[in-house]
C-alpha positions as CSV (number, residue, x, y, z in Angstrom):
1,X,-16.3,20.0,25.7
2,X,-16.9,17.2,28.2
3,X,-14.7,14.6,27.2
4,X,-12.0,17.6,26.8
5,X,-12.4,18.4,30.2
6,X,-12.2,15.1,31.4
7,X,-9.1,14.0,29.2
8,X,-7.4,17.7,30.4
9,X,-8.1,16.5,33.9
10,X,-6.5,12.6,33.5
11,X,-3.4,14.9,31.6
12,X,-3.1,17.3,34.4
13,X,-2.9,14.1,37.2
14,X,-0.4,12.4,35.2
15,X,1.7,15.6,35.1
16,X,1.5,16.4,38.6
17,X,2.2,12.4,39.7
18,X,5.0,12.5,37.7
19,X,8.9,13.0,39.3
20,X,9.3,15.8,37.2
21,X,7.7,17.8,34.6
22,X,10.8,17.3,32.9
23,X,9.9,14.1,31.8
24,X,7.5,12.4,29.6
25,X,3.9,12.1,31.4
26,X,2.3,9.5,29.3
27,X,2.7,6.1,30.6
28,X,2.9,4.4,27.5
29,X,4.4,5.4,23.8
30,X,2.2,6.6,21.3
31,X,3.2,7.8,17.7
32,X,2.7,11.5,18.3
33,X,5.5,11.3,20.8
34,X,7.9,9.7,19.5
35,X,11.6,11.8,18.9
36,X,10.2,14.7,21.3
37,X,12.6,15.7,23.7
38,X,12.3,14.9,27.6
39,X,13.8,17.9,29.1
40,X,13.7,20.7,26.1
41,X,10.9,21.1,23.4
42,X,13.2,23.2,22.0
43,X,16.2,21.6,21.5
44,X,17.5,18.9,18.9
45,X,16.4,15.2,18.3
46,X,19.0,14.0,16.0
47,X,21.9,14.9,17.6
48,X,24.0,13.8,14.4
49,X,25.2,12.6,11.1
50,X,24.7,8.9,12.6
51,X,21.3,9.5,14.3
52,X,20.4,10.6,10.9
53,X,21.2,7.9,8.7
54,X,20.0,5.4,11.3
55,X,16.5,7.4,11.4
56,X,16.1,7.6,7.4
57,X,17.0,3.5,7.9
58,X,14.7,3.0,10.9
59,X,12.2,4.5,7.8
60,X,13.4,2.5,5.1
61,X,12.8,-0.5,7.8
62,X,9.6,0.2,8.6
63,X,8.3,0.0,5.3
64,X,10.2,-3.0,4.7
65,X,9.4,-5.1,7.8
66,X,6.0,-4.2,8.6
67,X,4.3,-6.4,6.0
68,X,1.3,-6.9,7.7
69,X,0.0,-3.3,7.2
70,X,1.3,-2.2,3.9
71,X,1.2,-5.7,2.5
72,X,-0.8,-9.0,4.1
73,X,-3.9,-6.1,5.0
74,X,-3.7,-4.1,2.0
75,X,-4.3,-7.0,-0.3
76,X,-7.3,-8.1,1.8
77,X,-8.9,-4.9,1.6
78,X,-7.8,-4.9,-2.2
79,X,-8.3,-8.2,-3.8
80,X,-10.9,-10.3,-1.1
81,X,-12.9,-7.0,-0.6
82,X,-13.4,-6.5,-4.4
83,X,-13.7,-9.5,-6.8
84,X,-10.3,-10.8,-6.9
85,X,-10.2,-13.5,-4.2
86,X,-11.8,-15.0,-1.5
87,X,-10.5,-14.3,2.2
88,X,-8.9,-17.5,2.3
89,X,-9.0,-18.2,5.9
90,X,-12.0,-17.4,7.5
91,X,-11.9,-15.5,10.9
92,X,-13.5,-13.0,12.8
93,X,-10.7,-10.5,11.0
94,X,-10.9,-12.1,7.0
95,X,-14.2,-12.9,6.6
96,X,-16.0,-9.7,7.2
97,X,-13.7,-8.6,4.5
98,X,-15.1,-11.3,1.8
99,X,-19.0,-10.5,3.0
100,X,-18.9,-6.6,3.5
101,X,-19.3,-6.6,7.1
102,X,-16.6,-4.3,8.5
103,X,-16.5,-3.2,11.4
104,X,-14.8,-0.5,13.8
105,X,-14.0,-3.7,16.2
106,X,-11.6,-5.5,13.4
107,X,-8.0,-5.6,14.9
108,X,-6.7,-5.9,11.7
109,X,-7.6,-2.3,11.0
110,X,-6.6,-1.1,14.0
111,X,-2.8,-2.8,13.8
112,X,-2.7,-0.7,10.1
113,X,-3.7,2.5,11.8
114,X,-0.9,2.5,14.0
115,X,1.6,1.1,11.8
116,X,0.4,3.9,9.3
117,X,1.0,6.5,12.3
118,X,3.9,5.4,13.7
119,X,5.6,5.6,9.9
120,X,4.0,8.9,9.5
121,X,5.4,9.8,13.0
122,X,9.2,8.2,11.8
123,X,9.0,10.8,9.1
124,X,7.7,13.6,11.0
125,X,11.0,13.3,13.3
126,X,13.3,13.2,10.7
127,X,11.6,16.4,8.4
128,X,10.8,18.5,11.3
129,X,14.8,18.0,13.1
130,X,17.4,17.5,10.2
131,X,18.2,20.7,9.5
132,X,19.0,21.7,13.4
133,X,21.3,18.9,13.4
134,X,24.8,20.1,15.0
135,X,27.1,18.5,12.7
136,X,29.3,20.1,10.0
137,X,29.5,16.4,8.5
138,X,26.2,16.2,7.5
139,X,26.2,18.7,3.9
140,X,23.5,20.7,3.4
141,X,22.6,18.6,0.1
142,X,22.4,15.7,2.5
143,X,20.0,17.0,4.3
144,X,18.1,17.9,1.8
145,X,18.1,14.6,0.1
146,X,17.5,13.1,3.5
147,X,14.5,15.3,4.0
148,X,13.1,14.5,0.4
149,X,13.1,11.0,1.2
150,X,11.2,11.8,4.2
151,X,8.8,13.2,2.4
152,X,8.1,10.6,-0.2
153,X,7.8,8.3,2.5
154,X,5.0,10.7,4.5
155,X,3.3,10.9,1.2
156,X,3.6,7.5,0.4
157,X,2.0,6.4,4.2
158,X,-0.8,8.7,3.6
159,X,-2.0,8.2,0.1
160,X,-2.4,4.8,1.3
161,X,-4.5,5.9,4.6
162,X,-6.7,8.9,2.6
163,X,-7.9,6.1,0.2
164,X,-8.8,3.7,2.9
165,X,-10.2,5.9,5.7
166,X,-10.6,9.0,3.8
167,X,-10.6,11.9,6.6
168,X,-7.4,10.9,8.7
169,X,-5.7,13.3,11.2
170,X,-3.4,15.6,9.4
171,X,0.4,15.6,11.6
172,X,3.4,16.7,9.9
173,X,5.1,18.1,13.2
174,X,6.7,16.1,16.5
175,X,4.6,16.6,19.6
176,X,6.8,18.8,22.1
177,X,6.3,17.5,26.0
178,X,3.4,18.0,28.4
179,X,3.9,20.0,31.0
180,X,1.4,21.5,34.0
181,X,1.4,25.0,32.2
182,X,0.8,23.9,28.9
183,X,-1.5,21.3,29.0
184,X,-4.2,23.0,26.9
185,X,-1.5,24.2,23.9
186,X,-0.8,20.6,23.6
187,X,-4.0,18.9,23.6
188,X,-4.3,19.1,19.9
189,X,-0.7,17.4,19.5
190,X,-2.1,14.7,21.0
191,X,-5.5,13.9,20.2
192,X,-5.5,15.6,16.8
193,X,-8.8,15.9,14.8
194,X,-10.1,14.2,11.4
195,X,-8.4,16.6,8.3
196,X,-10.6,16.5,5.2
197,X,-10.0,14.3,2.7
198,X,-9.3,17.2,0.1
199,X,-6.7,19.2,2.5
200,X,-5.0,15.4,3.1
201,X,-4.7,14.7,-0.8
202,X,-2.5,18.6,-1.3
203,X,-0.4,17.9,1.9
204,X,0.2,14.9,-0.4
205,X,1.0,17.0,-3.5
206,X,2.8,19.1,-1.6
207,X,5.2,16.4,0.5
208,X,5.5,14.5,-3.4
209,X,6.7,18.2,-4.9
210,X,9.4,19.3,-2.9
211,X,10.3,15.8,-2.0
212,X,11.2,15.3,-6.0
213,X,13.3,18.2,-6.3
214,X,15.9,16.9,-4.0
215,X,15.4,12.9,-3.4
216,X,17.9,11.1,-5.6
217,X,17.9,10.0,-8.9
218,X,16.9,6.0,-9.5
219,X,19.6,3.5,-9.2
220,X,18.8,1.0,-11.8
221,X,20.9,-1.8,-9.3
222,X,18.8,-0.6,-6.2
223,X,14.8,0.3,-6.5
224,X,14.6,-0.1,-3.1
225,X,15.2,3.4,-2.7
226,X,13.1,6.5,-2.1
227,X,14.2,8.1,-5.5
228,X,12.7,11.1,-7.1
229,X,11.0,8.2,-9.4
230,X,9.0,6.7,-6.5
231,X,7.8,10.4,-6.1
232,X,6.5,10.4,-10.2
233,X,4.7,7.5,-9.4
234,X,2.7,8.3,-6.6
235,X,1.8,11.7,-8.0
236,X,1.2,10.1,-11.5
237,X,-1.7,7.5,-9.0
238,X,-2.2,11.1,-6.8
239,X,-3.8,12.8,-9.9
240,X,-6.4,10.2,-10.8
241,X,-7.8,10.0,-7.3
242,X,-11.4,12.0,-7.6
243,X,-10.1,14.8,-5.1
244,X,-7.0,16.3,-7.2
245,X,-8.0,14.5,-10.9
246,X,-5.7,16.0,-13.2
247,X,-5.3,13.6,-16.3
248,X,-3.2,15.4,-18.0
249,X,-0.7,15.2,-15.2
250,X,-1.7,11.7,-14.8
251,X,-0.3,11.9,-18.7
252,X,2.8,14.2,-17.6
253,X,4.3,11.9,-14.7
254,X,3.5,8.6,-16.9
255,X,5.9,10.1,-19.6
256,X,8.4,11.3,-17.2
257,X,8.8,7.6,-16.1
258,X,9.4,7.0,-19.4
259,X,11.6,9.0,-20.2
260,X,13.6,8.1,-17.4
261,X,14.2,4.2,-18.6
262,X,11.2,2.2,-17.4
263,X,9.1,0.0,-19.6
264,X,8.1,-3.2,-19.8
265,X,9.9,-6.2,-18.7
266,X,9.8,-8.3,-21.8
267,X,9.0,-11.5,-19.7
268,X,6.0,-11.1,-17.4
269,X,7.6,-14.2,-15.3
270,X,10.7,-12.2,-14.4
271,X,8.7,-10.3,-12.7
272,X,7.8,-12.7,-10.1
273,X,9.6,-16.0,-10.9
274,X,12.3,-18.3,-9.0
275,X,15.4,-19.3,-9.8
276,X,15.8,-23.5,-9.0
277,X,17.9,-26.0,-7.5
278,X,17.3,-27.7,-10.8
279,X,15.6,-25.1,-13.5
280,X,14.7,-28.2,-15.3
281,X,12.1,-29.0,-12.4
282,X,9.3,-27.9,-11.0
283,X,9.5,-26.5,-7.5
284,X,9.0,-29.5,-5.0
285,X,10.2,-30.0,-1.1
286,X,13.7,-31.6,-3.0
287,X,13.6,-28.9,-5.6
288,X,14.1,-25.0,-3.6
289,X,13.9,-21.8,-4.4
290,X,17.3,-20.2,-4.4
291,X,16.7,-16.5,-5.4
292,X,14.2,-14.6,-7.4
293,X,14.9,-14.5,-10.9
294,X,15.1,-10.7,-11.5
295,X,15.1,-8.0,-9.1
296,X,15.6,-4.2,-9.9
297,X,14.2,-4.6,-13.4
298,X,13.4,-1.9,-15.6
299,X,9.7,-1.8,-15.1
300,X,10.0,-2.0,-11.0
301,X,9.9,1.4,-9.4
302,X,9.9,1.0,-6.0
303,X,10.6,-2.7,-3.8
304,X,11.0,-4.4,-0.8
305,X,13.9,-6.3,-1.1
306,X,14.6,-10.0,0.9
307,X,17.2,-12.5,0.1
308,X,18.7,-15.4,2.7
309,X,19.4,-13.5,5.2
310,X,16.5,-10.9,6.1
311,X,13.6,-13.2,4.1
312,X,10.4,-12.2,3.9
313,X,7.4,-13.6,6.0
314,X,4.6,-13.1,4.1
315,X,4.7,-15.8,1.7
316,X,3.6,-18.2,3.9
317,X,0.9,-16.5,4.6
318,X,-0.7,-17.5,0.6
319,X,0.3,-20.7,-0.4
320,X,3.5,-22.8,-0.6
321,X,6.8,-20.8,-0.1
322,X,8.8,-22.2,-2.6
323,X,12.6,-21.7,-1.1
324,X,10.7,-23.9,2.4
325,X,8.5,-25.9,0.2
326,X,6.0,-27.6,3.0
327,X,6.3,-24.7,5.6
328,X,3.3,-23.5,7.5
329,X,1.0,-25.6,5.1
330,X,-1.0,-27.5,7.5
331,X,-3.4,-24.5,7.5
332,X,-5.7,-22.3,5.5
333,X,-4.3,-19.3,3.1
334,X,-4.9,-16.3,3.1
335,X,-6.7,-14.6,-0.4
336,X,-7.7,-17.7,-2.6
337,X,-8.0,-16.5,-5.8
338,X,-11.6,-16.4,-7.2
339,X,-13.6,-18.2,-9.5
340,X,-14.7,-15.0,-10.8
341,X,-11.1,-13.8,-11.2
342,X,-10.0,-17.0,-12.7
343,X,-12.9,-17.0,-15.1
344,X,-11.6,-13.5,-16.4
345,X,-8.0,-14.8,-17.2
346,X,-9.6,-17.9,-19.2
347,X,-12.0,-15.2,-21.3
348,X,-9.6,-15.3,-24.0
349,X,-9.5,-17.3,-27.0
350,X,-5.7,-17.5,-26.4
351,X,-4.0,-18.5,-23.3
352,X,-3.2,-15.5,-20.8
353,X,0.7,-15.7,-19.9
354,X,0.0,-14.2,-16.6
355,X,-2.7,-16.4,-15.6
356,X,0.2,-18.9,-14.8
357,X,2.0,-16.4,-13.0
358,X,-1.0,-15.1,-10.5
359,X,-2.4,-18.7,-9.9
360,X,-1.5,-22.0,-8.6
361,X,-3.5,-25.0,-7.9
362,X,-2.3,-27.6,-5.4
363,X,-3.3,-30.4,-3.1
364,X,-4.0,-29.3,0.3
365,X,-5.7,-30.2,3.5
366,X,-8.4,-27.9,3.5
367,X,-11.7,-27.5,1.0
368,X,-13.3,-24.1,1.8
369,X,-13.9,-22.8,-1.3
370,X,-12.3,-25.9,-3.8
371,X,-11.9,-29.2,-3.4
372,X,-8.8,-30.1,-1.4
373,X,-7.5,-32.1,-4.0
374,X,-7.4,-29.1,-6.5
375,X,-7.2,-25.8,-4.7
376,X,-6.2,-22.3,-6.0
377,X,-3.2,-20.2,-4.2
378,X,-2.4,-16.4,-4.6
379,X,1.0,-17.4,-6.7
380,X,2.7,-13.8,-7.0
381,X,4.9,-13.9,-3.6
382,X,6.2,-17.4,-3.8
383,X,9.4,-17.5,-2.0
384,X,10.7,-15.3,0.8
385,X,13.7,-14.4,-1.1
386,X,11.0,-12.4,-3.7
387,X,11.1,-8.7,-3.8
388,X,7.5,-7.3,-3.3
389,X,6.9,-4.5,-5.9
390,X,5.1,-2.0,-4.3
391,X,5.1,0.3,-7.2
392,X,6.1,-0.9,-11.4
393,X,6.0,0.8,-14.3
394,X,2.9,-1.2,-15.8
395,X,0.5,0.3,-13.4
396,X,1.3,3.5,-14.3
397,X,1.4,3.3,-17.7
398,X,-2.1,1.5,-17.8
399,X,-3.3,4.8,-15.6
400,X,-1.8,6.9,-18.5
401,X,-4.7,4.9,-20.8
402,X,-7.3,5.9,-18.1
403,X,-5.9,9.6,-18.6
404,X,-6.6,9.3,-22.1
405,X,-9.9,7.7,-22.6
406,X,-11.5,10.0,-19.6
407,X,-9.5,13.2,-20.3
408,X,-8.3,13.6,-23.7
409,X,-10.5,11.0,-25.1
410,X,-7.9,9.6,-27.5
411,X,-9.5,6.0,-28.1
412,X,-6.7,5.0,-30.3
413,X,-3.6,6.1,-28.0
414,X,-5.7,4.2,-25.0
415,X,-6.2,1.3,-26.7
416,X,-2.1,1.2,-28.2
417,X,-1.0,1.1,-24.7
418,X,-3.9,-1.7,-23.3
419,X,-2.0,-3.3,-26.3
420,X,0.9,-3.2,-25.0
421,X,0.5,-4.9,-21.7
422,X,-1.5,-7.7,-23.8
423,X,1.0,-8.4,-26.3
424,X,3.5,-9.5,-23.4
425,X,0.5,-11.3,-22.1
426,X,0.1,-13.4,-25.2
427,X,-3.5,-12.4,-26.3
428,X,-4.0,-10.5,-29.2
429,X,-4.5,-6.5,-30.0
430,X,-8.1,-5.2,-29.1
431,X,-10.4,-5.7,-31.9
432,X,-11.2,-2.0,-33.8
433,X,-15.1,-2.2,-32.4
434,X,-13.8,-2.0,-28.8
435,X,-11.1,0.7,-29.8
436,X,-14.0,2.9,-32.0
437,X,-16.3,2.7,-28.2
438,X,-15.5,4.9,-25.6
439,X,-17.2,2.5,-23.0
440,X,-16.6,-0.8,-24.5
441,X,-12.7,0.2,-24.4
442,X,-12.7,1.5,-21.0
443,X,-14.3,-2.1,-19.9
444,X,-11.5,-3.8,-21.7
445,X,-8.7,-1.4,-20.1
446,X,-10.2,-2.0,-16.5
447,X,-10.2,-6.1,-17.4
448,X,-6.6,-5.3,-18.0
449,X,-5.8,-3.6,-15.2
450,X,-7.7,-6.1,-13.1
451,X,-5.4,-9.0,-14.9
452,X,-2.2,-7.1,-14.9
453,X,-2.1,-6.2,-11.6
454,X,-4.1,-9.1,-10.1
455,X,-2.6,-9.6,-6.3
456,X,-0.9,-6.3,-6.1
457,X,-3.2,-4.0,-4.4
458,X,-5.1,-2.4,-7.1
459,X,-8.6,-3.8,-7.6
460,X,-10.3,-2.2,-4.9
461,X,-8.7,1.0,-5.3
462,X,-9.6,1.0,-9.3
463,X,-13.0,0.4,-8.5
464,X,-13.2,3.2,-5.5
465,X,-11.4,5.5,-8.0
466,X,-14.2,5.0,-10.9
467,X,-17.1,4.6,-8.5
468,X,-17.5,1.4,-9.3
469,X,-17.9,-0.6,-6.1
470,X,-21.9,-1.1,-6.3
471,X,-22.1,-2.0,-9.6
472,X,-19.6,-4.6,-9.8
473,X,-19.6,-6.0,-6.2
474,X,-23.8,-6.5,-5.9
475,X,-23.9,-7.7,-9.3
476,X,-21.1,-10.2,-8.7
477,X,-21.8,-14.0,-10.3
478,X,-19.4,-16.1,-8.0
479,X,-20.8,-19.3,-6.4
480,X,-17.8,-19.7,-4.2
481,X,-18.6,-16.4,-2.7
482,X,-20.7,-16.4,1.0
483,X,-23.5,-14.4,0.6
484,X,-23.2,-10.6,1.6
485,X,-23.7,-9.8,4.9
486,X,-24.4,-5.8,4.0
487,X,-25.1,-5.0,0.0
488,X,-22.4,-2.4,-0.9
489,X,-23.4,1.7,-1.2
490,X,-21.9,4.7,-1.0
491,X,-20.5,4.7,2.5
492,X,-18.2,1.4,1.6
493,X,-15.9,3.0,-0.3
494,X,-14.5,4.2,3.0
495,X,-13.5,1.6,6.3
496,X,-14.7,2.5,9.6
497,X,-12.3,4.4,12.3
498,X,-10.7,1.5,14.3
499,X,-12.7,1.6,17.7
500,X,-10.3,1.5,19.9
501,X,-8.2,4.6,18.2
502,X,-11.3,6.7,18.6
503,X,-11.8,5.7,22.2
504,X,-8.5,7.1,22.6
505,X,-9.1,10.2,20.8
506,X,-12.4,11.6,20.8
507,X,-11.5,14.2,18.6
508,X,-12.2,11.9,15.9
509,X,-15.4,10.7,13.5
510,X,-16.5,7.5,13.1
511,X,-16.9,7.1,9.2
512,X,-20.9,7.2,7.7
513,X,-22.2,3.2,7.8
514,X,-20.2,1.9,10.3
């Protein structure tokens, strides 16, 4: 209980330096603060209809804006910690990524920690205060829509964290104010412990449950909405995670999906294409992006959406933004696609459509892992005006094929829907001796996966899921690849703690490895 005492003590100081114990004794924000009142623990944080709507936007911003966390990070950790990419610039912050040499000290992970927290704590405002608000305006199925939204979101922040850190601190309430008499009430507020992994995965369940009854139905013109839909999703990806695997609700939330209009776009290019100055071009510095060429389609559940006058940044970060054809291309890119990876999409005897649409190869100044003269680029976000899918229809309906090869073991049904994804793809059905083999066709469905969703998050996460990580990351033929630092095991399916957030907290764990 040292460091309690101590902490108690530099708490109690504060308190009694302070003006007034009215007021807010911390000398800096922090996430579990955030919306609690300054003179009244009890009274009400939203004071109305408008503080509402701007909270549930302040949300809806958060998730859009902060791209380094959910986005530029997450596909580092996904595709250049797995087998999909290089780190493409090398730092202090990419390359342990590439090498398997995280560590506590990487600022990258400690920026997606507190972005993570402060959404969680943006949330935690508007669920725990809506329904006090004081104004007959805002309808009681408002506020429960509101709230549903809410919840979505929480879930949405956290199945992210649980499947990077695993044991994350649980907080689904607002942190009242510190005062001189209550200082040892409050500690846990504000230095909250680890929750295990299992009891994080149900809060999940539970936020994605009630939050469905109640969040809106999906606007086909506008998936950038919090819809009962996004909630499918996430619990359809929620029950194939070891700690809740149910596959035949995997199954049951695939369907439901279905049955509410998403399938396939029939053009795999929509998905991610351009629309030109002159279509009869290719993109050049005289030859701009104006637009994507489809957002909201039918297989896109849930997006971040950009256009001319909110664009988005992260594009630059990859390759050549094609709507600013030469910005920000003096330098190094982030997740170069990998020999290994582009080895995969040339396996076929036929030509894979999306292979076109995940890479590109230009001239650049740089030869890190290609020659300058011919180097590969991540080719998915390609203009700021691009929405970024966080969550389509395809993955979801590939998980339903994992459902039925590891819980129903229906081979047939598997491989019909693997099918699927390669017939838009251009290759040709599965032959019948991978269909007839339970382990030959769950190789093929996780090359598909891999292909499909190459770029967007997944890899990593698929491997993690199947407890893959040490037999395909140490076994890994890739010359480009630097030599790892640390052989993979069972503590890398989880990243350390940030440091610094547990030298702020001692409440917490560093992870086993790190």
């Amino acid at each position: 209980m040292k460091h309690k005492n101590i902490l108690l003590a530099g708490i109690a100081a504060l308190v009694v330096a302070s003006c007034s114990l009215d007021y807010e004794p911390l000398d800096r924000y922090t996430d579990l603060t955030e919306g609690s009142s300054q003179n009244d623990t009890s009274s009400v944080a939203l004071k109305d209809k408008k503080a509402v709507l701007d909270q549930m936007q302040s949300i809806n911003y958060k998730w859009r804006d902060g791209q380094e966390a959910w986005y530029l990070d997450k596909l580092l950790l996904s595709e250049s910690h797995s087998d999909n990419a290089y780190a493409g610039s090398p730092s202090a912050e990419t390359t342990p990524f590439e090498v398997n040499s995280i560590e506590g000290s990487n600022s990258n992970l400690y920026r997606d920690w507190n972005v993570y927290m402060t959404n969680v704590a943006a949330a935690n405002i508007l669920i725990q205060n809506i329904d006090a608000v004081p104004d007959p305006s805002l309808t009681s199925a408002e506020r429960a829509t509101y709230k549903a939204e809410a919840k979505i979101f929480r879930a949405m922040v956290y199945f992210d964290m649980v499947r990077i850190w695993g044991n994350v601190p649980l907080i689904t309430t607002v942190a009242g104010d510190i005062t001189a008499e209550n200082i040892e009430e409050m500690y846990p507020a504000y230095f909250p412990p680890q929750t295990d992994e299992l009891t994080v995965y149900q809060q999940i369940e539970k936020d994605l449950l009630e939050g469905v009854a109640d969040a809106p139905a999906t606007d086909p013109a506008n998936k950038a909405v919090l819809s009962k839909d996004v909630g499918y999703a996430i619990l359809a990806k929620l029950y194939a995670e070891k700690p809740l695997r149910d596959y035949e609700k995997v199954i049951q939330y695939a369907d439901q999906l279905a049955a509410d209009g998403y399938k396939l776009e029939p053009n795999y290019g929509d998905l991610f294409g351009v629309v030109l100055e002159d279509p009869s071009k290719p993109a050049s510095a005289d030859n701009k992006a104006l637009a994507p060429t489809l957002r909201n389609s039918v297989e896109s559940i849930y997006e971040a959406q950009f256009d001319a006058s909110v664009g988005a940044w992260a594009p630059w970060m990859f390759g050549r933004t094609l709507d600013n054809y030469n910005y920000y291309f003096e330098w190094s890119k982030w997740i170069t696609p990998s020999r290994n990876l582009v080895k995969a999409f040339n396996s076929e005897e036929k030509t894979d459509l999306r292979y076109a649409e995940s890479v590109v190869w230009y001239s650049c100044g740089w030869n890190i892992y290609y020659p300058k003269d011919n180097y590969a680029f991540m080719y998915k976000d390609r203009s700021a005006y691009n929405s970024i899918i966080k969550y389509r229809y395809a993955d979801i309906l590939l998980l339903k094929a994992e459902a039925l090869i590891l819980g129903r073991g229906d081979l047939s049904s598997a491989a019909a829907i693997v099918n699927q994804t390669r017939a838009r793809a251009g290759l040709d059905p599965l032959p019948a001796s991978v269909v007839s083999d339970k382990d030959r066709l769950l190789a093929a469905y996780l090359k598909e996966r891999r292909l499909e969703l190459a770029f967007e998050g997944q890899r990593w996460f698929d491997l993690t899921r199947l407890n893959l990580v040490e037999q395909v990351m140490n076994n890994l033929k890739d010359e480009g690849r630097p030599e790892l630092v640390y052989p993979y095991d069972a503590n890398s399916y989880r990243l350390p703690i940030p440091q610094n957030v547990i030298d702020q907290n001692p409440n917490l764990v560093q992870n086993p490895g790190y």
